[in-house]
C-alpha positions in Angstrom: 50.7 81.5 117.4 52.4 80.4 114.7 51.0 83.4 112.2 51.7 85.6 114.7 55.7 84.5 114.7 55.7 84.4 110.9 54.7 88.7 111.1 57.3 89.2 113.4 60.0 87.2 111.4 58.7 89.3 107.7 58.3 92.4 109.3 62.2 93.3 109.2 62.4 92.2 105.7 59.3 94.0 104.1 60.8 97.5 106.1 64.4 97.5 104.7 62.9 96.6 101.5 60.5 99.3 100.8 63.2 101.9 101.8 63.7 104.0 98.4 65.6 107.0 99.7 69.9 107.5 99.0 71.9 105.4 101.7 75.3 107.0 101.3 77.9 104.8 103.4 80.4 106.2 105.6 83.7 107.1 103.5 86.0 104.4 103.1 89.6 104.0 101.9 89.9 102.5 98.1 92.4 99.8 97.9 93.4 99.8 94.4 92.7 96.7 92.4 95.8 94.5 91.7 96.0 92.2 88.7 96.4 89.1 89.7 98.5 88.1 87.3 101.0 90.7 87.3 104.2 89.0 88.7 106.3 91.7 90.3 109.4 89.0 91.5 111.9 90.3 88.9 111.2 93.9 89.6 111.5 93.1 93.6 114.6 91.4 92.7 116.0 94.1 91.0 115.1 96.7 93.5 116.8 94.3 96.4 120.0 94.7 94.9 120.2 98.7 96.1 121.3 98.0 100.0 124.4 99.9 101.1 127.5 98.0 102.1 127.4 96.9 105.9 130.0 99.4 107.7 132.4 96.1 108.3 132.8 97.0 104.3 133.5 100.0 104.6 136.7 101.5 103.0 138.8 104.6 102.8 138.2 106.4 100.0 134.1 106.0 100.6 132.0 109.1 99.5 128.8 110.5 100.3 126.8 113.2 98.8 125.3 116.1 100.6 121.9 116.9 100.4 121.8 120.0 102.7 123.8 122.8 104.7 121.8 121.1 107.5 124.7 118.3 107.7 126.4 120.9 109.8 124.0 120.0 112.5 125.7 116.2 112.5 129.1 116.9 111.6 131.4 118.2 113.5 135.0 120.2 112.5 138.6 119.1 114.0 139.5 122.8 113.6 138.1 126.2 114.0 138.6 127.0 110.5 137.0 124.2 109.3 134.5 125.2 106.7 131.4 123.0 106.6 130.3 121.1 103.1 127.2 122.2 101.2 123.9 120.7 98.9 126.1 119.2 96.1 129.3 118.6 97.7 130.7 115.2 99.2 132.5 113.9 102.2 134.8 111.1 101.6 135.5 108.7 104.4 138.8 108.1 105.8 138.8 106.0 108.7 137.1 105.7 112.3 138.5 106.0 116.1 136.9 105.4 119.3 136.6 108.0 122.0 135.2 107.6 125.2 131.8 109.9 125.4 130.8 111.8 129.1 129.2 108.6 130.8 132.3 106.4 129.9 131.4 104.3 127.3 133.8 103.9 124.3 132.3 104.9 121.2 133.3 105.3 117.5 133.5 108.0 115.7 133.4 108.5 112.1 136.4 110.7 110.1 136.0 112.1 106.6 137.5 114.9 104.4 135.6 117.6 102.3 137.4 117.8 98.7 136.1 121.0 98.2 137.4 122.8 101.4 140.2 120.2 102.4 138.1 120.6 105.9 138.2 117.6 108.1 135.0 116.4 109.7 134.4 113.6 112.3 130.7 111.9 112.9 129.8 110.8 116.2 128.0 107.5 116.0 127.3 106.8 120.0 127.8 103.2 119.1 130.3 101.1 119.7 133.0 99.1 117.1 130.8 95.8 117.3 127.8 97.2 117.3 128.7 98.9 114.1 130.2 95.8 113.2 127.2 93.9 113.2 124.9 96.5 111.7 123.2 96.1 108.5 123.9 99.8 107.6 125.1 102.7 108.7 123.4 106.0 108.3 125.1 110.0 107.6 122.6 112.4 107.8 122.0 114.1 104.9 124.3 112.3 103.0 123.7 110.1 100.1 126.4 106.7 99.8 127.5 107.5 96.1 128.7 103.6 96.2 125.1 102.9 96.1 124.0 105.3 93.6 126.8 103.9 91.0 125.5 100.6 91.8 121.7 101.4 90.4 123.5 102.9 87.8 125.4 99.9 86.9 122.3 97.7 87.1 119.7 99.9 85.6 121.8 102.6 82.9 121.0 101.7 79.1 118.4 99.2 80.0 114.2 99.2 78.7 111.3 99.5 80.8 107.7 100.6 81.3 107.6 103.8 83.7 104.2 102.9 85.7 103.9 106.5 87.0 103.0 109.7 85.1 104.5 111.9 88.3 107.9 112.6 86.8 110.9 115.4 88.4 111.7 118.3 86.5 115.1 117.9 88.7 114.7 121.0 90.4 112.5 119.7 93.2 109.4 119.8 91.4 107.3 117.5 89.8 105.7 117.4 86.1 103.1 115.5 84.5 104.8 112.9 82.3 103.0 109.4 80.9 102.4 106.2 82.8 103.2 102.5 80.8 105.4 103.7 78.2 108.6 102.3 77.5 111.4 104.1 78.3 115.4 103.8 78.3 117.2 104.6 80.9 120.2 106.8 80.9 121.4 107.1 83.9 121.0 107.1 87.8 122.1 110.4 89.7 121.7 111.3 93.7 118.3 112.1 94.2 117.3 114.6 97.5 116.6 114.1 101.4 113.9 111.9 100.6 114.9 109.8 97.9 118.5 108.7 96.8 117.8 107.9 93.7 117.1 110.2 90.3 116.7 108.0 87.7 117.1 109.7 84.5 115.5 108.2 81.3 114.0 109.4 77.4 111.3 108.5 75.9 110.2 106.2 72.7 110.8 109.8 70.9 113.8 110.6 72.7 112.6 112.8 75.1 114.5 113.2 78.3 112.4 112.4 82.1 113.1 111.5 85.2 111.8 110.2 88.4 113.0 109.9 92.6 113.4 106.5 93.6 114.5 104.7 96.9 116.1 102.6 97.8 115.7 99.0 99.4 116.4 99.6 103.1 117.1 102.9 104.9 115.0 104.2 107.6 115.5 108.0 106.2 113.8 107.1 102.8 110.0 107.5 101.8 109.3 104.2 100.4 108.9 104.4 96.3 111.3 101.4 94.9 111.8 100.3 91.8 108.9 97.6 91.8 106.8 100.5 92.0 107.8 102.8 89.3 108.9 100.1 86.4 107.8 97.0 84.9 109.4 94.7 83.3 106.7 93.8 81.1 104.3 95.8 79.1 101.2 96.6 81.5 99.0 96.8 78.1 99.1 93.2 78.3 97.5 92.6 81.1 94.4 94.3 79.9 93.4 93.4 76.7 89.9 94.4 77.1 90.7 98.3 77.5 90.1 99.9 73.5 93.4 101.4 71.9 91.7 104.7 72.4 91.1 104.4 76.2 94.2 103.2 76.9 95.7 106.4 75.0 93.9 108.2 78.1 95.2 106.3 80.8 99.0 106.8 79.3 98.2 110.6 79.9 96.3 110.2 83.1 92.6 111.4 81.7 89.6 110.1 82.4 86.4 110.1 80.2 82.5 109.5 80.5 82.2 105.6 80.2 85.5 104.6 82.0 84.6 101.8 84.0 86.4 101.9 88.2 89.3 99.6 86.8 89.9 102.1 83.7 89.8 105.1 86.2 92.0 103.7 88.9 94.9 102.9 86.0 94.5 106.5 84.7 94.5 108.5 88.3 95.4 106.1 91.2 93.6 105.4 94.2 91.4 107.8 95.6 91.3 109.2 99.3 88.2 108.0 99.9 84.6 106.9 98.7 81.1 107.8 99.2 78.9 105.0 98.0 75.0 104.9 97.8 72.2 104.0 95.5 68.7 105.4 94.8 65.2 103.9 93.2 67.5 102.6 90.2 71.1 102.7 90.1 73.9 102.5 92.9 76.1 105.0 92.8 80.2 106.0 94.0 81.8 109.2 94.4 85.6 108.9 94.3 87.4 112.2 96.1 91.2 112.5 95.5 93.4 114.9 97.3 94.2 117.3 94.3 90.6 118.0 94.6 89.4 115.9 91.7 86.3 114.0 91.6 84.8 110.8 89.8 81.1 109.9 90.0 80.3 106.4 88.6 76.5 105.2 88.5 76.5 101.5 88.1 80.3 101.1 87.9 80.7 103.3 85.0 81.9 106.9 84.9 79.0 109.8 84.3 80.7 112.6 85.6 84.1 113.9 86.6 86.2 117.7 87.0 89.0 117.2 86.2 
């Protein structure tokens, strides 16, 4: 009885183990690895200075800039001939008043001026005065609060840091490839688009002029990239003092090589989309996929083979 029990308990054991075919696991989301040492509080601190003034701050004289002809679709004209503002212009605010909408209730609404066209344009908030009162923020569509953008631009203009992305704006919209954990000066902050508000403009060690789209702290319309996220404060070099001179010169351009270990790879590209992991009669293997297309093979966490 009790040899039979023994069979049955090794049985299990002695099948997995003579398994010697590839297992590949299902595909799994790569978290990237975060150094536990890096302290991001100053950078968070910095970035939570970029909230826009509660409306109960609000002032006349207040500008916004437009970010598309699509603000016609929120704005509204006190006169036939009002001519609506386009990308690049701004709205200045002049005041508010409180109508009474169709089911009764008073609401506020919004009144600015266009410089450009001398038009004047009202914004209907369907709130009312205490409600705006008590708000946080206050949103225009397809506007950008220009208060806010000269207040990055008073904390960040002429200051040093290390850029930790090599996705940079060629300020038309698109995006070139720039280096990551360089130092760089920054020279000023501009309106971004309709999905940042933020272009931060900046030069290189050798003077040459970047840029990259940043967000800001709060604001339901922005795509979350803030400043914690694109700069450091501190050199990122530092915190990986067992990466050679000549691999980190890859990483600062975003290439990868034959020999990179995961952590080496993950600074140079990012995280990828996903993983297929497996192993065979003598090594494990991973096969990173990213979204451009580009693959990593690693056998025994180091790189063997790539495409990119």
């Amino acid at each position: 009885m009790r040899f039979n029990l023994l069979i049955l308990i090794l049985l299990p054991v002695l099948a997995s183990s003579c398994f010697t075919g590839v297992e590949s696991t299902p595909k799994i989301i790569y978290k990237e690895e975060k150094n536990s040492r890096a302290d991001s509080s100053a950078e968070e601190r910095i970035s939570s200075m970029f909230k826009p003034d509660p409306f109960s701050r609000w002032e006349s004289g207040k500008a916004f800039y437009v970010t598309s002809p699509r603000i016609s679709l929120a704005l509204s004209g006190t006169s036939p001939q009002t001519v609506m503002p386009e990308t690049g212009d701004s709205i200045v605010y002049t005041g508010c008043r409180t109508v009474t909408d169709l089911t009764g209730d008073e609401i506020v609404e919004l009144l600015f001026t266009a410089p450009r066209t001398g038009s004047e344009l009202t914004y209907r908030t369907n709130s009312t005065r205490r409600k705006l009162d008590e708000s946080d923020k206050v949103e225009i569509p397809f506007t950008i609060d220009l208060g806010l953008v000269g207040l990055a631009a008073g904390e960040l203009a002429g200051k040093e840091y290390f850029i930790k992305t090599s996705l940079w704006s060629d300020g038309s919209g698109g995006t070139v490839n720039g280096r990551k954990f360089i130092k760089v000066k920054v020279t000023g902050v501009v309106p971004g688009n309709e999905v940042y508000p933020f272009r931060v403009l900046f030069a290189d060690e050798a003077g040459n002029p970047g840029s990259v789209y940043m967000s800001a702290a709060s604001g339901a319309r922005w795509i979350p990239r803030e400043f914690q996220s694109l700069f450091s404060i501190v050199d990122p070099r530092l915190s990986y003092p067992q990466i050679s001179d000549a691999m980190w010169r890859k990483i600062i351009n975003s290439k990868v090589e034959k020999g990179m270990t995961k952590t080496e790879a993950t600074l140079a590209l990012g995280s990828p989309a996903g993983i297929d992991r497996g192993h065979d009669h003598s090594s494990s293997y991973e096969r990173w996929a990213y979204s451009d297309g580009v693959y990593l093979i690693f056998e025994d966490g180091l790189l063997v083979r790539h495409n990119q």
